[in-house]
Residue frames as a rotation matrix with the C-alpha (Angstrom) as fourth column:
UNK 1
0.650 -0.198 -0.734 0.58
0.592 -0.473 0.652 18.41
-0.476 -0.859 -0.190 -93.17
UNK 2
0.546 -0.601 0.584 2.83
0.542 -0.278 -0.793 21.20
0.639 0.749 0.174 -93.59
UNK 3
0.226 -0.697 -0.680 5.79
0.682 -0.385 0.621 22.76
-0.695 -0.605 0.389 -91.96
UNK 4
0.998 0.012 0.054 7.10
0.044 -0.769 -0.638 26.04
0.034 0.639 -0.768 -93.07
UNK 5
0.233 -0.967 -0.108 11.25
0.954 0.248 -0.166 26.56
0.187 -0.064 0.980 -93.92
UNK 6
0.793 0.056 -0.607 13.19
0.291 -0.909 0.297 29.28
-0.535 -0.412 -0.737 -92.07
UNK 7
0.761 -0.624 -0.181 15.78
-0.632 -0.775 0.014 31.54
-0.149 0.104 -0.983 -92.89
UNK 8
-0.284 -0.919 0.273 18.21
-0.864 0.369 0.343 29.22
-0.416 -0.139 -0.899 -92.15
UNK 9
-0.339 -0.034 -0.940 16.75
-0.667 0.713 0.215 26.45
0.663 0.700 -0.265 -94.24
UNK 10
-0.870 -0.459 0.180 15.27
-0.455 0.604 -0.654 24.69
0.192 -0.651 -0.735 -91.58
UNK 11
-0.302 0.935 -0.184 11.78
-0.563 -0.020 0.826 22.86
0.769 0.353 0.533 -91.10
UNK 12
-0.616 0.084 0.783 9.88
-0.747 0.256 -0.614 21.76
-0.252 -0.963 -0.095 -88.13
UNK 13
-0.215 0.688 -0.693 8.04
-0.309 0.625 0.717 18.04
0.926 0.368 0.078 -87.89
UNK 14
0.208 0.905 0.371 5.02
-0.730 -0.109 0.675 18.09
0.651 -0.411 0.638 -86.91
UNK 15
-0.084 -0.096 0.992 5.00
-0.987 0.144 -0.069 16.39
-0.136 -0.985 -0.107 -83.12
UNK 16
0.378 0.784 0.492 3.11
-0.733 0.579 -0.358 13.45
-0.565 -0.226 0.793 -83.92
UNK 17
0.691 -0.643 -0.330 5.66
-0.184 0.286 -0.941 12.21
0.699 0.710 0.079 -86.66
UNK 18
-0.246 -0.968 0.049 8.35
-0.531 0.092 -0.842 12.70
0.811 -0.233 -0.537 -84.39
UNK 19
-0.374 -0.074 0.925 6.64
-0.866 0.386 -0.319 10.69
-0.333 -0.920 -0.208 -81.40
UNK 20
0.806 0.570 -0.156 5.50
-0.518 0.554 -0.652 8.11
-0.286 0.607 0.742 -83.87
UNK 21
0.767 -0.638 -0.072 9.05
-0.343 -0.313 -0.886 7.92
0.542 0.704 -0.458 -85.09
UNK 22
0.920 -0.144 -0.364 10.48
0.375 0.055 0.925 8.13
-0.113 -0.988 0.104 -81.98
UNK 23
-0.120 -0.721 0.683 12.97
0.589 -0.605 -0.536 11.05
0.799 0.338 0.497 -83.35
UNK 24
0.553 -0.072 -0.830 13.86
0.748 -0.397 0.532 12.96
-0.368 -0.915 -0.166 -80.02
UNK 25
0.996 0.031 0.079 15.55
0.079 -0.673 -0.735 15.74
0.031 0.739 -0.673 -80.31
UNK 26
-0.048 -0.985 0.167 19.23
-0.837 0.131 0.531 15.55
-0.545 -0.114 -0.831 -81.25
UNK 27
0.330 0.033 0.943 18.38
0.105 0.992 -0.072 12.74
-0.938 0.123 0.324 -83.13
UNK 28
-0.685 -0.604 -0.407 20.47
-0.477 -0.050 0.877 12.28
-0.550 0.796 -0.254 -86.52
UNK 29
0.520 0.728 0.446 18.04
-0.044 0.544 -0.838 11.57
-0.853 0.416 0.315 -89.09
UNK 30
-0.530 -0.645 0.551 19.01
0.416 0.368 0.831 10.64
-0.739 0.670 0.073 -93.35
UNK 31
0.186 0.983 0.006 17.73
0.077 -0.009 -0.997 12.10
-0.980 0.186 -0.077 -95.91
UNK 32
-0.667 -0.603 0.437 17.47
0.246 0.375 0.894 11.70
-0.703 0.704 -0.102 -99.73
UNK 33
-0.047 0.526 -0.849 15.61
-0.832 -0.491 -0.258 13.10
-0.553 0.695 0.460 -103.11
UNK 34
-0.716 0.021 0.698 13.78
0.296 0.914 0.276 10.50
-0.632 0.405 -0.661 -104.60
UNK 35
-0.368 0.218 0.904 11.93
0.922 -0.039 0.385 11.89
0.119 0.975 -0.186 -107.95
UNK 36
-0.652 0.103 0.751 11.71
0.035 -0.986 0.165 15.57
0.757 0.134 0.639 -106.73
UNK 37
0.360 0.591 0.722 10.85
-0.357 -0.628 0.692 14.48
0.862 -0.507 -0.015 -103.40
UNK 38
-0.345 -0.805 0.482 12.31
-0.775 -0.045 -0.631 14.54
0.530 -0.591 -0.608 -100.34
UNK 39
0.565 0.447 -0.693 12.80
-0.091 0.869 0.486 11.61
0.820 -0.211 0.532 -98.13
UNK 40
-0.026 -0.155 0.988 13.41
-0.918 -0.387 -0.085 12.12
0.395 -0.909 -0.132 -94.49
UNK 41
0.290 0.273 -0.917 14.61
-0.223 0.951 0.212 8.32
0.931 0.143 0.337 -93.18
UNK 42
0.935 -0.028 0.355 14.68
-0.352 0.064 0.934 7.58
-0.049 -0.998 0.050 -89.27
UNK 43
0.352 -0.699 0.623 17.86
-0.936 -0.241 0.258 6.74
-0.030 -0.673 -0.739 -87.44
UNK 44
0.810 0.153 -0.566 20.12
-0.468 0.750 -0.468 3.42
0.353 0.644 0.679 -88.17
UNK 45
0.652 -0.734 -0.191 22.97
0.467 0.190 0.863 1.53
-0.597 -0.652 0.467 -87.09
UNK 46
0.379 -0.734 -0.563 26.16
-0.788 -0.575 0.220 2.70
-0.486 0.360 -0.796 -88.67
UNK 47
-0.520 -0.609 0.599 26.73
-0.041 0.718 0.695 -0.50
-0.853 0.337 -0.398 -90.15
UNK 48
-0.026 0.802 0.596 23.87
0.852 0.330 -0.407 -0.04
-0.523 0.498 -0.692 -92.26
UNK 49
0.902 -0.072 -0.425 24.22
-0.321 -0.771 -0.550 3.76
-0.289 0.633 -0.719 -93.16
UNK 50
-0.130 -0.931 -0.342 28.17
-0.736 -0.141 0.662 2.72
-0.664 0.338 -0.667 -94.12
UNK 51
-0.373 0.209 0.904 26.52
0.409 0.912 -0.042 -0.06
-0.833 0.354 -0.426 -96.44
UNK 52
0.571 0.778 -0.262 24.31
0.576 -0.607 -0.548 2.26
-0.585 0.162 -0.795 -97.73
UNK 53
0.534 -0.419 -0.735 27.02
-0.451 -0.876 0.171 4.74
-0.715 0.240 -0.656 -98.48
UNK 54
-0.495 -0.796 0.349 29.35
-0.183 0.488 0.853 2.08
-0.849 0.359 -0.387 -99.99
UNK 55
-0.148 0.532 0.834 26.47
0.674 0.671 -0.308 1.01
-0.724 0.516 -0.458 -102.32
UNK 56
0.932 0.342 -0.120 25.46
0.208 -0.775 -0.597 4.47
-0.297 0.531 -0.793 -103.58
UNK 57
0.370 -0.884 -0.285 29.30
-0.490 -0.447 0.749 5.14
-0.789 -0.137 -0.598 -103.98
UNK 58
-0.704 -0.200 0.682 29.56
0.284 0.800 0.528 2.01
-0.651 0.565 -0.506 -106.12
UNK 59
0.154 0.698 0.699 27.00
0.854 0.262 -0.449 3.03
-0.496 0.666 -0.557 -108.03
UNK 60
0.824 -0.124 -0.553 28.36
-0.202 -0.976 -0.083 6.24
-0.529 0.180 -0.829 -108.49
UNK 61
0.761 -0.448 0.469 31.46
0.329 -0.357 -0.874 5.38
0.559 0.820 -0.125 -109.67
UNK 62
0.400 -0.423 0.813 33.20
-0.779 -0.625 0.058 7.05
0.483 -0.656 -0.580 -106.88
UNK 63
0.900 -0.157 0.406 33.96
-0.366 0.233 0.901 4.04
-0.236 -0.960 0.153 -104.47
UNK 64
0.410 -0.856 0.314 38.00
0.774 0.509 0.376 3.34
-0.482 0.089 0.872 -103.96
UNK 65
0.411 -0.307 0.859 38.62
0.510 -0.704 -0.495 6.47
0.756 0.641 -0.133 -106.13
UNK 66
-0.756 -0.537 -0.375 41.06
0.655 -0.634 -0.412 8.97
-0.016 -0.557 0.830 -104.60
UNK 67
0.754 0.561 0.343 38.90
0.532 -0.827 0.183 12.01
0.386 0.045 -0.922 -103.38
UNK 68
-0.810 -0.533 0.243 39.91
0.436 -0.825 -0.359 15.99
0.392 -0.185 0.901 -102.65
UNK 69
-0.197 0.732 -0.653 37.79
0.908 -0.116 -0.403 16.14
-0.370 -0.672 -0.642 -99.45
UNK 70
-0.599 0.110 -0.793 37.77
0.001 -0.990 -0.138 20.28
-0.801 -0.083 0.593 -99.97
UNK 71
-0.777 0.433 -0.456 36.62
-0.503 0.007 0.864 19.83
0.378 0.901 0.212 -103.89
UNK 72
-0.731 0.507 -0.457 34.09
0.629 0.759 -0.166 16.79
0.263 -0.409 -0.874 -102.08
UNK 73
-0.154 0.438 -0.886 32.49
0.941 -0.207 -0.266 18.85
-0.300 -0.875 -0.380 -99.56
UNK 74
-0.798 -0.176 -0.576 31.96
0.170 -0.983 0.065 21.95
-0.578 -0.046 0.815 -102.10
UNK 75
-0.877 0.395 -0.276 30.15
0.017 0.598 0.802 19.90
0.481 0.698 -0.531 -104.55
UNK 76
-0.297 0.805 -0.513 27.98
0.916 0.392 0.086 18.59
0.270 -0.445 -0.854 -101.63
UNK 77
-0.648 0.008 -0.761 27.76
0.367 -0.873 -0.321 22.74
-0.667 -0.488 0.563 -100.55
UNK 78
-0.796 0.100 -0.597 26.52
-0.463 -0.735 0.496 23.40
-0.389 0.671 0.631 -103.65
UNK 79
-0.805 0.444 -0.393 24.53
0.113 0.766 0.633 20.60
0.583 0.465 -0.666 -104.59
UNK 80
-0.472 0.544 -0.694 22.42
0.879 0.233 -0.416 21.52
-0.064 -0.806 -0.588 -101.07
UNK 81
-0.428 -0.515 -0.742 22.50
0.442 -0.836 0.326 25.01
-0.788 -0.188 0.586 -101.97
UNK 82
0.702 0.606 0.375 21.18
0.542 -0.112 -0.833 24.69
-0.463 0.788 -0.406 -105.37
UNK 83
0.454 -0.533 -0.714 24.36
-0.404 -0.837 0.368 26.58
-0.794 0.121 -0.596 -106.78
UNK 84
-0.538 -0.840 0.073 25.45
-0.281 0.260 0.924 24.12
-0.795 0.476 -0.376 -109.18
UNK 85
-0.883 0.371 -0.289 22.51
-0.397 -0.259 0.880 24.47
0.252 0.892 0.376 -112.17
């Protein structure tokens, strides 16, 4: 299947995915590059995505470290963006 991306970076999935899924709309979904391809993971508890986060965070390096939310959240701007090489 394929889904074209708009203007705004967005991309529609295909019905049958999302009633398969059972992704309604409004539904918060995860998603993650995993060797130059995207991965698009259904809906979780919040104990589990904050596990998740803690792990990757630890593996980064990053968890417990002091952050500069503004410097944080430019990184991730850019990193989505493609702006940072």
């Amino acid at each position: 299947m394929y889904s074209t991306i708009t203007q705004k970076g967005q991309i529609t999935l295909p019905a049958g995915w999302r009633h398969k899924l059972g992704l309604a709309p409004g539904t918060k979904v995860s998603m993650r590059e995993v060797s130059g391809t995207i991965v698009i993971d259904p809906p979780e508890d919040m104990d589990t995505v904050r596990a998740r986060a803690k792990e990757e965070m630890k593996a980064a390096g990053t968890w417990g470290a002091p952050i500069d939310t503004e410097e944080v959240w430019t990184e991730v701007a850019e990193e989505k963006l493609g702006l940072n090489g």
